[in-house]
PyMOL Python script that loads the backbone (N, CA, C, O; Angstrom):
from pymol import cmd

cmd.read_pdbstr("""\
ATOM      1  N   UNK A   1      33.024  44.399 -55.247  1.00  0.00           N
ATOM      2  CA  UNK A   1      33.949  44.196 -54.141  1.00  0.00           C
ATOM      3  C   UNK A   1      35.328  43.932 -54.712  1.00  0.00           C
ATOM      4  O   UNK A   1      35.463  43.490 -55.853  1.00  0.00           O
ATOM      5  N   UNK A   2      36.535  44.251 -53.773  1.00  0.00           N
ATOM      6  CA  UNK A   2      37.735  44.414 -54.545  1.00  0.00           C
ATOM      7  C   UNK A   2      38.211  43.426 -53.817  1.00  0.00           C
ATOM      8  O   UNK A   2      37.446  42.707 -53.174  1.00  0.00           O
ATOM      9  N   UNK A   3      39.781  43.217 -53.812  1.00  0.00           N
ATOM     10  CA  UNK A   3      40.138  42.006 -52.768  1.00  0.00           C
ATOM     11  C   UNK A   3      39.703  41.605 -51.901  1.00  0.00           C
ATOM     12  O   UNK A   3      39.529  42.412 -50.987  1.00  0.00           O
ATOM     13  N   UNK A   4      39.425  40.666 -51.748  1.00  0.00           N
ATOM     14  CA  UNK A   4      38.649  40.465 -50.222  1.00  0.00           C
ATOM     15  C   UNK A   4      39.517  40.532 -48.915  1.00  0.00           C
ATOM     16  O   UNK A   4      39.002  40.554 -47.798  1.00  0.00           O
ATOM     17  N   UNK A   5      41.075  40.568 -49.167  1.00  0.00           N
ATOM     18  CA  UNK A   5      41.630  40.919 -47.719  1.00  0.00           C
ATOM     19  C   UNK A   5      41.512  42.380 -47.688  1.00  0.00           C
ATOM     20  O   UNK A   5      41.286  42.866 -46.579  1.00  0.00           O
ATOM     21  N   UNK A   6      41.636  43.292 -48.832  1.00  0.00           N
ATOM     22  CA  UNK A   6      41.451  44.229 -48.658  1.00  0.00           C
ATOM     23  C   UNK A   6      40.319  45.278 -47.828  1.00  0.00           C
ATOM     24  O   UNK A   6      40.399  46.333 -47.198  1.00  0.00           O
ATOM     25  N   UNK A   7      38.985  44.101 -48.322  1.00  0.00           N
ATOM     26  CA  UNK A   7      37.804  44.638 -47.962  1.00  0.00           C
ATOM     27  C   UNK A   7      37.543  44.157 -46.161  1.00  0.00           C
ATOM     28  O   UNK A   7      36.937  44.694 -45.234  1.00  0.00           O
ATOM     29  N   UNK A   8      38.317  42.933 -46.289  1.00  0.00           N
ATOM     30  CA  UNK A   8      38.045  42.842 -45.035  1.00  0.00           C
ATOM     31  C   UNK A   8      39.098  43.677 -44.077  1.00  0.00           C
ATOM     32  O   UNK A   8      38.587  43.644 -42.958  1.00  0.00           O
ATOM     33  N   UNK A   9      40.140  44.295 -44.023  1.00  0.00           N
ATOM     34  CA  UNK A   9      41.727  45.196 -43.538  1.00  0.00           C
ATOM     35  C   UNK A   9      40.429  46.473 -43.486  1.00  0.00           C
ATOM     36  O   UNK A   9      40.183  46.973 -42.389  1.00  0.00           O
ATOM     37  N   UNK A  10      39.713  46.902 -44.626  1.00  0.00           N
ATOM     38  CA  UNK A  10      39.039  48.197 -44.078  1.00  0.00           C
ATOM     39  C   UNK A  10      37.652  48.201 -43.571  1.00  0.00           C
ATOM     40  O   UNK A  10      37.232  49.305 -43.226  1.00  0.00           O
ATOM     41  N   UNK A  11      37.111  47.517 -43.494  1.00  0.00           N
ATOM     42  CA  UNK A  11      35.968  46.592 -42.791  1.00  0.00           C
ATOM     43  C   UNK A  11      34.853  46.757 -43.822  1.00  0.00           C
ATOM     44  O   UNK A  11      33.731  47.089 -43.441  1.00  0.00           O
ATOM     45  N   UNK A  12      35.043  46.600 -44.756  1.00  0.00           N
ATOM     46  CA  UNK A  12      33.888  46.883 -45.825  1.00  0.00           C
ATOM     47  C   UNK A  12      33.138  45.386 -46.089  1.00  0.00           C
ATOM     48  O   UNK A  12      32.153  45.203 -46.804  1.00  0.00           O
ATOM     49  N   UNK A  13      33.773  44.517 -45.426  1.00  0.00           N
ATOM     50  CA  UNK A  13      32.509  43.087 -45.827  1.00  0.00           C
ATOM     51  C   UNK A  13      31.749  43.428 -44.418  1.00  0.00           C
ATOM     52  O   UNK A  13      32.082  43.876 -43.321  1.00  0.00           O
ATOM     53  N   UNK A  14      30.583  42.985 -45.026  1.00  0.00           N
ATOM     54  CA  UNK A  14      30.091  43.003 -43.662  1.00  0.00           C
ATOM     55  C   UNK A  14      28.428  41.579 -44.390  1.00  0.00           C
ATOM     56  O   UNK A  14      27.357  41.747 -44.974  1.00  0.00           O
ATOM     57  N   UNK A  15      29.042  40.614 -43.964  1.00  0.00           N
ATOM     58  CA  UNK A  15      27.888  39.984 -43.904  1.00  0.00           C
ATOM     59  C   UNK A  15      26.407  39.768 -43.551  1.00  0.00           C
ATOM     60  O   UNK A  15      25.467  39.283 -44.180  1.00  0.00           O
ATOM     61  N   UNK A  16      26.550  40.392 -42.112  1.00  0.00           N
ATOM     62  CA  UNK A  16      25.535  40.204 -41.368  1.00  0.00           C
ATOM     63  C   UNK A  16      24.057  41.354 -42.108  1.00  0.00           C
ATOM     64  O   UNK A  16      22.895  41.420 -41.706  1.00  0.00           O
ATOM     65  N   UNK A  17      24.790  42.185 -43.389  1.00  0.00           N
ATOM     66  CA  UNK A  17      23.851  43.145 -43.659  1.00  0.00           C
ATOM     67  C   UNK A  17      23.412  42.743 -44.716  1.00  0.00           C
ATOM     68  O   UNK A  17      22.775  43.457 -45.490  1.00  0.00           O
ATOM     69  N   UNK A  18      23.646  41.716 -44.882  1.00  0.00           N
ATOM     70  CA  UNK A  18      22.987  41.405 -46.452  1.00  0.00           C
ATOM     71  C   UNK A  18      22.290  39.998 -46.247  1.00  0.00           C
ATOM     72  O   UNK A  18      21.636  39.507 -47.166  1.00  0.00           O
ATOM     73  N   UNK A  19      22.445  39.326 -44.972  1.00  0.00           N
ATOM     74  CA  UNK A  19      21.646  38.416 -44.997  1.00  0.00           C
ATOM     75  C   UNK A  19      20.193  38.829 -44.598  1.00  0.00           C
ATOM     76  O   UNK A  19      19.980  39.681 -43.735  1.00  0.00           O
ATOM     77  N   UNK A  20      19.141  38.132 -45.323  1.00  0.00           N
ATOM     78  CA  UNK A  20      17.809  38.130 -45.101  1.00  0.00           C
ATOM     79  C   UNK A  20      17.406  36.380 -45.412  1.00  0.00           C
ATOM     80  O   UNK A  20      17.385  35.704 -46.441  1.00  0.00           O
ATOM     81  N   UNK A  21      17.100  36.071 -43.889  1.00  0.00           N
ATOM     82  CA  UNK A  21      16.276  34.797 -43.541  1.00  0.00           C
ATOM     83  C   UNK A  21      15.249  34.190 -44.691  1.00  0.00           C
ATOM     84  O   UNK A  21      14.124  34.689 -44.662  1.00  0.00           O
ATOM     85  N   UNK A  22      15.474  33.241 -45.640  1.00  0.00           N
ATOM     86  CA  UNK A  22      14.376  33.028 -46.481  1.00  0.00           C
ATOM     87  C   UNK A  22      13.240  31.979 -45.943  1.00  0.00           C
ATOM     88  O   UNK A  22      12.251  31.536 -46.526  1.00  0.00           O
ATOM     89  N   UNK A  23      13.814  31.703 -44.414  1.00  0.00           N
ATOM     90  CA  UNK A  23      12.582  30.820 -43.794  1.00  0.00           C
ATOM     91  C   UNK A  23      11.452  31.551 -43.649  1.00  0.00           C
ATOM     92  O   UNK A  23      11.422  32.560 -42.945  1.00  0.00           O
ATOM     93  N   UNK A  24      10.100  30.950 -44.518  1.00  0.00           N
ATOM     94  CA  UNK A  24       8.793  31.674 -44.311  1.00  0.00           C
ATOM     95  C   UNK A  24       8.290  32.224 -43.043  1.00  0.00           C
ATOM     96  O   UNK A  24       7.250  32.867 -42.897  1.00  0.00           O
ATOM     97  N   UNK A  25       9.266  31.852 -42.021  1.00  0.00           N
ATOM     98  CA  UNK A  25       8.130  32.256 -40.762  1.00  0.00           C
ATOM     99  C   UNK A  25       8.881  33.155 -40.256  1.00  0.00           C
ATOM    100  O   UNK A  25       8.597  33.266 -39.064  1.00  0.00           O
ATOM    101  N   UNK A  26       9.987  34.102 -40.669  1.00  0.00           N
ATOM    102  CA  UNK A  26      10.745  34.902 -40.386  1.00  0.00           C
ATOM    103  C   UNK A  26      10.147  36.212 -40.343  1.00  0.00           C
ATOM    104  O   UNK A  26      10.595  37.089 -39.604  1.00  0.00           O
ATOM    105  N   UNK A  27       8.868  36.435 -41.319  1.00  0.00           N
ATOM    106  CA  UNK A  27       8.242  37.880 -41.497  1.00  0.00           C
ATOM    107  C   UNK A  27       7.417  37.855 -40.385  1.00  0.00           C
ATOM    108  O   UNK A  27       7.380  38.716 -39.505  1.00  0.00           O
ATOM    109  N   UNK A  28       6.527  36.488 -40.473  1.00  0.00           N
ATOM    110  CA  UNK A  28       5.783  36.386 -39.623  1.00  0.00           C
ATOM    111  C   UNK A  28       5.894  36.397 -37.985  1.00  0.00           C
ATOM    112  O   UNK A  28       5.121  36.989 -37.232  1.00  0.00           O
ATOM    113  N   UNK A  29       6.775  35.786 -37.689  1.00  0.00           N
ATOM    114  CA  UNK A  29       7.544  35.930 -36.414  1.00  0.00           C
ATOM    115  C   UNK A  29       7.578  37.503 -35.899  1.00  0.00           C
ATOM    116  O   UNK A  29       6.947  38.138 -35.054  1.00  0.00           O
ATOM    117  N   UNK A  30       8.769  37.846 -36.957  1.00  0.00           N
ATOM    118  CA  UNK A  30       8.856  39.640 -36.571  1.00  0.00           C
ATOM    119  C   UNK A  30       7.487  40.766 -36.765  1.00  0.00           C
ATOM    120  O   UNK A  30       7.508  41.974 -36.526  1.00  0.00           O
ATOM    121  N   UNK A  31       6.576  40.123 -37.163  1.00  0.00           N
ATOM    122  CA  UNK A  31       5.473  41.129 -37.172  1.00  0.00           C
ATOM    123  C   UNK A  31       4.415  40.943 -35.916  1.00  0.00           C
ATOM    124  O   UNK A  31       3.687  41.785 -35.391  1.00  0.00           O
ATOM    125  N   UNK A  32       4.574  39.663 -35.648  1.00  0.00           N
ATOM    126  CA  UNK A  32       4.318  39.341 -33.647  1.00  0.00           C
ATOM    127  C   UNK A  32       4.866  39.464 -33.016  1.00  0.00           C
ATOM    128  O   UNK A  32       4.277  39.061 -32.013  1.00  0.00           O
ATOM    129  N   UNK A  33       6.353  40.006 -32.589  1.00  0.00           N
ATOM    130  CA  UNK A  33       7.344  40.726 -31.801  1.00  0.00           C
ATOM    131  C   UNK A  33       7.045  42.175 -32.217  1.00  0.00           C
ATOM    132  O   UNK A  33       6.605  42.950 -31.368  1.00  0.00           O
ATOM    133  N   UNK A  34       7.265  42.588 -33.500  1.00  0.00           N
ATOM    134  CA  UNK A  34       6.480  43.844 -33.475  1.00  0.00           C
ATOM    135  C   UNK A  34       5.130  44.186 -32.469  1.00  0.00           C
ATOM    136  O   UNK A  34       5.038  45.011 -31.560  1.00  0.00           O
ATOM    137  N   UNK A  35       4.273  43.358 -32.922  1.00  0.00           N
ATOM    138  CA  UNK A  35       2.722  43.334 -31.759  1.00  0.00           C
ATOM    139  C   UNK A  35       3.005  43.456 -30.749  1.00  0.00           C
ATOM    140  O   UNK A  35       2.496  44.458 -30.247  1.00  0.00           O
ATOM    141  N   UNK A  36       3.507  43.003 -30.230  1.00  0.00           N
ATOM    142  CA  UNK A  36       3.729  42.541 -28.657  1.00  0.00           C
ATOM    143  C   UNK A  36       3.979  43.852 -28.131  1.00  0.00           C
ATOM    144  O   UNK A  36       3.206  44.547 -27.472  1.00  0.00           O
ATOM    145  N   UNK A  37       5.846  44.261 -28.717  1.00  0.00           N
ATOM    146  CA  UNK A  37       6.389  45.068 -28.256  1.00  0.00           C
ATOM    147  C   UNK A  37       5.392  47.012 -28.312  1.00  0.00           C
ATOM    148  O   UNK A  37       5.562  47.977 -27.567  1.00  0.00           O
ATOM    149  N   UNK A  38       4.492  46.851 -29.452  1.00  0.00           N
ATOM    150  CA  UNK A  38       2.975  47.899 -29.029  1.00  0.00           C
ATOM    151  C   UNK A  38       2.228  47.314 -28.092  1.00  0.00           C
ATOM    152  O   UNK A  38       2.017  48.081 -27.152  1.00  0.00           O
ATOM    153  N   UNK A  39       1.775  46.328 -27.981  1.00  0.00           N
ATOM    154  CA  UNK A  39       1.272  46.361 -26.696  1.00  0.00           C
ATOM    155  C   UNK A  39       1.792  46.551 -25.440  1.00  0.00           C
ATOM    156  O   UNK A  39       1.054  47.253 -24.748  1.00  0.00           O
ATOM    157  N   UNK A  40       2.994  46.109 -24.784  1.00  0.00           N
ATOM    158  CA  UNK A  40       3.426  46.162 -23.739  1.00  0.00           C
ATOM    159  C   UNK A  40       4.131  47.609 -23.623  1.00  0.00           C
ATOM    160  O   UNK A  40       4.631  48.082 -22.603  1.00  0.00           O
ATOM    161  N   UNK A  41       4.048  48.295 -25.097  1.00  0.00           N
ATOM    162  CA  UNK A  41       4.097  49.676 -24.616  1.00  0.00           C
ATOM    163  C   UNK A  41       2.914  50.650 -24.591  1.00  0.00           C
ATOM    164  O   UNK A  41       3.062  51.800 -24.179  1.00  0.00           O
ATOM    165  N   UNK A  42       1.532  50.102 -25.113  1.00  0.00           N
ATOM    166  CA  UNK A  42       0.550  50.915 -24.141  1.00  0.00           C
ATOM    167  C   UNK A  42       0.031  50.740 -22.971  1.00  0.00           C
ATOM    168  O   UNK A  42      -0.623  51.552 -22.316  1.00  0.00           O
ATOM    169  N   UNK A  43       0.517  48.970 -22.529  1.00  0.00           N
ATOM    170  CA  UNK A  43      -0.126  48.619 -21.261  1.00  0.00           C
ATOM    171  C   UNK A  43       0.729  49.007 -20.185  1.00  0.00           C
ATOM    172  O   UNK A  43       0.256  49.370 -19.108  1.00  0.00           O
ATOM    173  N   UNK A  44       1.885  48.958 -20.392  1.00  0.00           N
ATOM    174  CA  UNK A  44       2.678  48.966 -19.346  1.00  0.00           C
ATOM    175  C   UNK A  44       3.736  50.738 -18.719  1.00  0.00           C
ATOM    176  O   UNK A  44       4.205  51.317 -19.700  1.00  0.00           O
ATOM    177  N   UNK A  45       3.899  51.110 -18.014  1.00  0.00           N
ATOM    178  CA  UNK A  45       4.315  52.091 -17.394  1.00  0.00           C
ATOM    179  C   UNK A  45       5.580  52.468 -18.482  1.00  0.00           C
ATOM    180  O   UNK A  45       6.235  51.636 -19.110  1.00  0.00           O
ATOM    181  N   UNK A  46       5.739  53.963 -18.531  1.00  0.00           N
ATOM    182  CA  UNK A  46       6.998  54.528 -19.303  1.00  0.00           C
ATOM    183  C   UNK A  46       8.472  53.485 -18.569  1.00  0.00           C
ATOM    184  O   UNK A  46       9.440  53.077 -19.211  1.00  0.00           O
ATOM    185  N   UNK A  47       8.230  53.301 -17.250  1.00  0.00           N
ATOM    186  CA  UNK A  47       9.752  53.436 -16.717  1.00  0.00           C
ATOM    187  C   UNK A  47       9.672  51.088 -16.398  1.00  0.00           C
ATOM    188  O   UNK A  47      10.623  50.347 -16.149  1.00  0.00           O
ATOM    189  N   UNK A  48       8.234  50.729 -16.567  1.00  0.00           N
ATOM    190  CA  UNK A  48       8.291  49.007 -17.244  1.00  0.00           C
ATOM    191  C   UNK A  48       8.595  49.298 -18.613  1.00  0.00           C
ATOM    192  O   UNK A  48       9.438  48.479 -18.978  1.00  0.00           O
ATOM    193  N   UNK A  49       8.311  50.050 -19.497  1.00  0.00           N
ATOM    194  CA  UNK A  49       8.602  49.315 -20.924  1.00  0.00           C
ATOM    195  C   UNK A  49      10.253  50.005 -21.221  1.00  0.00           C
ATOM    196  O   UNK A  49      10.974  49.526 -22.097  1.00  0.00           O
ATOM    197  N   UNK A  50      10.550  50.801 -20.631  1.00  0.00           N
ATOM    198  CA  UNK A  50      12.230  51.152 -20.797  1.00  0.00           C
ATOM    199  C   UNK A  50      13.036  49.611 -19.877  1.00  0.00           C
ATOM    200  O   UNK A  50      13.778  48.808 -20.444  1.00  0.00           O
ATOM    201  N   UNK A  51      12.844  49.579 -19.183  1.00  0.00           N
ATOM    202  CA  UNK A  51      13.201  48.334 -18.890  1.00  0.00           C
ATOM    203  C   UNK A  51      12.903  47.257 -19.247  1.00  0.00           C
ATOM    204  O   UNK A  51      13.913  46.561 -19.147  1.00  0.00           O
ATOM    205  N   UNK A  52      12.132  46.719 -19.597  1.00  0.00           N
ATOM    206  CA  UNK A  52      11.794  46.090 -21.072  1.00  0.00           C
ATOM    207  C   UNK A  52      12.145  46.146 -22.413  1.00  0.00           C
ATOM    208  O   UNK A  52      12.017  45.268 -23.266  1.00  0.00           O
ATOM    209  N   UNK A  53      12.498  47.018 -22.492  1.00  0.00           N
ATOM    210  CA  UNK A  53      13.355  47.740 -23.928  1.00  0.00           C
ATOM    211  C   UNK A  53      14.915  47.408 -23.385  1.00  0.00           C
ATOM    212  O   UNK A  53      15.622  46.989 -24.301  1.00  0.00           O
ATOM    213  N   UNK A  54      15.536  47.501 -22.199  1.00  0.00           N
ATOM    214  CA  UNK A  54      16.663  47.130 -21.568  1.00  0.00           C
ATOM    215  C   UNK A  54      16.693  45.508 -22.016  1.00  0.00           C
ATOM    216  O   UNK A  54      17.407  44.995 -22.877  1.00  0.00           O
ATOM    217  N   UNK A  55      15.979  45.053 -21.403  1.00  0.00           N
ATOM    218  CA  UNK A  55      15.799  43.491 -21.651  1.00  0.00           C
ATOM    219  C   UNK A  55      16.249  42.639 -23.171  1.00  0.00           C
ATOM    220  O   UNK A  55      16.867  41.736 -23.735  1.00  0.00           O
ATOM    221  N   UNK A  56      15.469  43.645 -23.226  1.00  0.00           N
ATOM    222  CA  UNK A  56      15.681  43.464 -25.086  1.00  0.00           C
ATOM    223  C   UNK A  56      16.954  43.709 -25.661  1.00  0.00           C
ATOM    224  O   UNK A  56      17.382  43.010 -26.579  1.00  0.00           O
ATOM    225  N   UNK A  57      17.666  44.779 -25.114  1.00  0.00           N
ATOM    226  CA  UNK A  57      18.814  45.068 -26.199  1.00  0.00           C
ATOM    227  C   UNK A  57      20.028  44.188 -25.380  1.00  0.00           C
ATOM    228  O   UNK A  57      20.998  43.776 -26.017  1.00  0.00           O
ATOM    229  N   UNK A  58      19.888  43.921 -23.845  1.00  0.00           N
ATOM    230  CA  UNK A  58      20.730  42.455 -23.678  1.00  0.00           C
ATOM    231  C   UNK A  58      20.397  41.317 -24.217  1.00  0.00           C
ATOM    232  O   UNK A  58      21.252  40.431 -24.226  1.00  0.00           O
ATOM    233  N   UNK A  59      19.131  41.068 -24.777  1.00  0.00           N
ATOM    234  CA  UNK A  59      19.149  39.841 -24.860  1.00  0.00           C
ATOM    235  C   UNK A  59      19.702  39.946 -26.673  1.00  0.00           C
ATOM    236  O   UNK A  59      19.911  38.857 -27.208  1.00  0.00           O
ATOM    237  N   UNK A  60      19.920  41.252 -27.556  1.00  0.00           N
ATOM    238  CA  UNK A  60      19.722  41.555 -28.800  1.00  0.00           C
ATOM    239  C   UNK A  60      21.788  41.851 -28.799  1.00  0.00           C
ATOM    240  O   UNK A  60      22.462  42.146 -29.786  1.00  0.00           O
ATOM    241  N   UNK A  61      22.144  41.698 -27.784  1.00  0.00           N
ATOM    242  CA  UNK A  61      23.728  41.982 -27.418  1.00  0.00           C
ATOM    243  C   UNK A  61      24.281  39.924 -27.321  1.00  0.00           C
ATOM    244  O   UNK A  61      25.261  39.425 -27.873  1.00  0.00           O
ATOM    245  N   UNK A  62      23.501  39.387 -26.665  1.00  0.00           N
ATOM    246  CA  UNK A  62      23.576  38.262 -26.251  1.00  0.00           C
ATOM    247  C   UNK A  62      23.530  37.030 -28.065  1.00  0.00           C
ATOM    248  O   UNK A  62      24.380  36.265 -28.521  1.00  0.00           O
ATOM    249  N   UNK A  63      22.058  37.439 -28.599  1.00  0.00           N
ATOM    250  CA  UNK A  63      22.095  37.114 -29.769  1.00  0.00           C
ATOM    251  C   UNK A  63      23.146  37.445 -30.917  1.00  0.00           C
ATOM    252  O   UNK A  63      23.278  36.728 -31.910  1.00  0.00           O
ATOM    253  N   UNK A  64      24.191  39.093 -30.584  1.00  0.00           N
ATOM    254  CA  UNK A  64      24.858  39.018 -31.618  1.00  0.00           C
ATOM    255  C   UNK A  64      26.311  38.533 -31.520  1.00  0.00           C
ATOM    256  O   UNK A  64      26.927  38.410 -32.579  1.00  0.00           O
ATOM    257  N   UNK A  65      26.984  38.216 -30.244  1.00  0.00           N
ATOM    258  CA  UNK A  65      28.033  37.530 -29.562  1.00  0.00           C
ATOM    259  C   UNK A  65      27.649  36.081 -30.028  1.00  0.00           C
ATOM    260  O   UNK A  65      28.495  35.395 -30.601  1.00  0.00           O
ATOM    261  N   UNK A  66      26.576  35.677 -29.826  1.00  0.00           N
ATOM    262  CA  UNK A  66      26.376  34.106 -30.730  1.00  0.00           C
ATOM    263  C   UNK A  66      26.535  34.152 -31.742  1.00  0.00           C
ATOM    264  O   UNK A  66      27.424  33.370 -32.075  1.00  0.00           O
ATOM    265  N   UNK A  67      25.900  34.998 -32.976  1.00  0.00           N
ATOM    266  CA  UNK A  67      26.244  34.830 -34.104  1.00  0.00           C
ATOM    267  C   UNK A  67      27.409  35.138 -34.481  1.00  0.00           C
ATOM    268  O   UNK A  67      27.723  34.641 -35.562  1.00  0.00           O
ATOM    269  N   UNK A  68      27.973  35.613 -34.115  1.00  0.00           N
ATOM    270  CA  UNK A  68      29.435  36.484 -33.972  1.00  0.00           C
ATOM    271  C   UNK A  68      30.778  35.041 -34.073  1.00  0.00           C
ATOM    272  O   UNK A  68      31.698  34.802 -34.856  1.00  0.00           O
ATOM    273  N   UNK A  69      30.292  34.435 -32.961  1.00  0.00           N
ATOM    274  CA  UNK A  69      31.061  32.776 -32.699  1.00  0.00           C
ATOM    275  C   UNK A  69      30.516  31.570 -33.681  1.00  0.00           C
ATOM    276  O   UNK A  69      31.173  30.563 -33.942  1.00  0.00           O
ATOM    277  N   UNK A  70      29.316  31.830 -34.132  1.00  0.00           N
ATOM    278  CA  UNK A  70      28.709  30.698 -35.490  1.00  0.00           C
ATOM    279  C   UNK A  70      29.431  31.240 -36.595  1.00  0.00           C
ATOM    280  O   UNK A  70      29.611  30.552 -37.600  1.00  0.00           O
ATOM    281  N   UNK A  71      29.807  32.262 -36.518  1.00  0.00           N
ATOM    282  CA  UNK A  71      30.145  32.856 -38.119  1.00  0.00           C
ATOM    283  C   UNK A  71      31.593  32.823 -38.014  1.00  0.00           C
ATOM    284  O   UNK A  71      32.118  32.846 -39.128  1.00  0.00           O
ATOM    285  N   UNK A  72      32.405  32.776 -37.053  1.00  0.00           N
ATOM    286  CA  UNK A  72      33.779  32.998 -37.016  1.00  0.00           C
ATOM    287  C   UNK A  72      33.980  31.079 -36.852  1.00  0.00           C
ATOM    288  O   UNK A  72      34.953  30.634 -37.460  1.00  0.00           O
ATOM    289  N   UNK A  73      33.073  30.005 -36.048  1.00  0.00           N
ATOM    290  CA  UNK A  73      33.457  28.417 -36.204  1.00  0.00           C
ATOM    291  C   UNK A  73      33.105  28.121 -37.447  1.00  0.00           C
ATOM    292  O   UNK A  73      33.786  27.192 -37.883  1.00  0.00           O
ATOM    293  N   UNK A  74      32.231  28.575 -38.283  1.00  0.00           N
ATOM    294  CA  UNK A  74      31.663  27.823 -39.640  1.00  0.00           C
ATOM    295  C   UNK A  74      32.545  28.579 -40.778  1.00  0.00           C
ATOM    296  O   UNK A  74      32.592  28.238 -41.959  1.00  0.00           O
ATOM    297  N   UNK A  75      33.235  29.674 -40.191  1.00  0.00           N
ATOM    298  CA  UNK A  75      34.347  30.008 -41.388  1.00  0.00           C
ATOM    299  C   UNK A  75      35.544  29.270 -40.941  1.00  0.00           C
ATOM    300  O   UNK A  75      36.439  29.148 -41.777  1.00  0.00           O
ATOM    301  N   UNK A  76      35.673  28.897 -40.092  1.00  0.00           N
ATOM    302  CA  UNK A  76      37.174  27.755 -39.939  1.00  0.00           C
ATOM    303  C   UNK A  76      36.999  26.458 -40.059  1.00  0.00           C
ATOM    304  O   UNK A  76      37.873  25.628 -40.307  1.00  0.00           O
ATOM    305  N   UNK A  77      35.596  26.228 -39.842  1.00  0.00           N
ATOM    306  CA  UNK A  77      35.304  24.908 -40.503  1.00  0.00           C
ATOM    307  C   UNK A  77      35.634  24.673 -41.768  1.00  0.00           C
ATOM    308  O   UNK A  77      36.169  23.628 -42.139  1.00  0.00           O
ATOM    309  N   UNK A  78      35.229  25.969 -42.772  1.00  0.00           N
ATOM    310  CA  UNK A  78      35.058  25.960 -43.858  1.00  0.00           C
ATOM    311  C   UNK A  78      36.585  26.378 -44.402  1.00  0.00           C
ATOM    312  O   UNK A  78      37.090  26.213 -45.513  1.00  0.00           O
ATOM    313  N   UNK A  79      36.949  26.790 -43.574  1.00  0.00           N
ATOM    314  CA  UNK A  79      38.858  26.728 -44.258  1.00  0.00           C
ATOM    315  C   UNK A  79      39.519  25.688 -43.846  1.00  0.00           C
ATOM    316  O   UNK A  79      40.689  25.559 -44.205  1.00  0.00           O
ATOM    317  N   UNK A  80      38.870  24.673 -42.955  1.00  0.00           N
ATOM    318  CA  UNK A  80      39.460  23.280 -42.590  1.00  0.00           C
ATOM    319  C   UNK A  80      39.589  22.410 -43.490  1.00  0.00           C
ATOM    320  O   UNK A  80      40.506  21.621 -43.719  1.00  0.00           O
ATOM    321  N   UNK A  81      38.167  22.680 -44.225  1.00  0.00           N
ATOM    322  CA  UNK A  81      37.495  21.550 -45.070  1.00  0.00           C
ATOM    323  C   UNK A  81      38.505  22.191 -46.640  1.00  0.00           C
ATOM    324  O   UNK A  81      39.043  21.513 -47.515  1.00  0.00           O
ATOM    325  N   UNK A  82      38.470  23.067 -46.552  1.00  0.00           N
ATOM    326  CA  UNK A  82      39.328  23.275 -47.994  1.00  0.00           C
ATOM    327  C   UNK A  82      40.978  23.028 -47.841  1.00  0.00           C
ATOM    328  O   UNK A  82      41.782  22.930 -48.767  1.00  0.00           O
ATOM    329  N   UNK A  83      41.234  22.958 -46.490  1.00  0.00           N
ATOM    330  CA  UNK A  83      43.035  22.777 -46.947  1.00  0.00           C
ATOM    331  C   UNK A  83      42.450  21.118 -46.569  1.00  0.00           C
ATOM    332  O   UNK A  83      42.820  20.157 -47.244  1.00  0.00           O
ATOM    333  N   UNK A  84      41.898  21.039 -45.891  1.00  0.00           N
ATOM    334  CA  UNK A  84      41.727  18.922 -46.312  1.00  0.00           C
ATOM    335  C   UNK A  84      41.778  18.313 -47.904  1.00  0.00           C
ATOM    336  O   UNK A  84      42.585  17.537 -48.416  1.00  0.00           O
ATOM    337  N   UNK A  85      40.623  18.967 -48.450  1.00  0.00           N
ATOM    338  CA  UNK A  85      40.497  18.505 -49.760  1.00  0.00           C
ATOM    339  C   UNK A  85      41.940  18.830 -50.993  1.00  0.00           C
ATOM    340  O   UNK A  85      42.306  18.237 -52.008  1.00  0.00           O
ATOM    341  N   UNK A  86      42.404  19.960 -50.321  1.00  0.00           N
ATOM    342  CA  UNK A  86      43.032  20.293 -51.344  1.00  0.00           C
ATOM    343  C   UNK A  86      44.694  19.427 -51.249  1.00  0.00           C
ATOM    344  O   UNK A  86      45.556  19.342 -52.124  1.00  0.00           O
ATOM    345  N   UNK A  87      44.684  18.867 -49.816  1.00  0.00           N
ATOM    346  CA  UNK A  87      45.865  17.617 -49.330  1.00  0.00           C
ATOM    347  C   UNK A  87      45.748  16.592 -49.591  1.00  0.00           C
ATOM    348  O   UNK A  87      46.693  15.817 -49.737  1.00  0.00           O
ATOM    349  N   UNK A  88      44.045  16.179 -49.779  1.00  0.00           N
ATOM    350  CA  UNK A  88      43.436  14.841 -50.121  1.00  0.00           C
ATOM    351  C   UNK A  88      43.374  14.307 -51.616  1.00  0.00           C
ATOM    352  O   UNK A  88      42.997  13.199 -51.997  1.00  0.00           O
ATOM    353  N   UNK A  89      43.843  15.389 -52.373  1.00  0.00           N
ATOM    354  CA  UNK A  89      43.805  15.543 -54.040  1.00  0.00           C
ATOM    355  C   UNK A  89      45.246  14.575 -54.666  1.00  0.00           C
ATOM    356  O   UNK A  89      45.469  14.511 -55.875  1.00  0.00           O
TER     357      UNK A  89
END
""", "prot")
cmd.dss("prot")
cmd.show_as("cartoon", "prot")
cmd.util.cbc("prot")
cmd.orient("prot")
């Protein structure tokens, strides 16, 4: 990676793609949302599981507007905390 204003001016950081959850129950979790989401698509009607699949990508729109606002307060936290320390010196 080259400057980082640089990288960020052409949008080449991109955090969100390189994080992977090291909490153990993260695989596990997603391989029972996996399940589910086969079942409720053999049980349920083409035009229930598209709407269900709707459901999902609001609620998968909803989840990334949150992280979106955790990642933009915990980076100004984190530039708070460094012009503090560096006044507090």
């Amino acid at each position: 990676m080259g400057n980082i204003i640089e990288e960020l001016y052409y949008g080449n950081l991109r955090p969100e793609e390189s994080i992977v959850p090291k909490d153990s129950a993260y695989r596990s979790i997603n391989k029972e949302i996996t399940a589910y989401i086969e079942k409720f698509k053999r049980e349920l009607s083409e035009d229930e599981f598209k709407q269900l699949q709707l459901l999902f990508d609001m609620m998968d729109q909803v989840h990334s507007i949150h992280s979106k606002e955790a990642f933009a307060s915990g980076f100004k936290i984190g530039t708070l905390i460094m012009i503090e320390s560096g006044y507090s010196s």
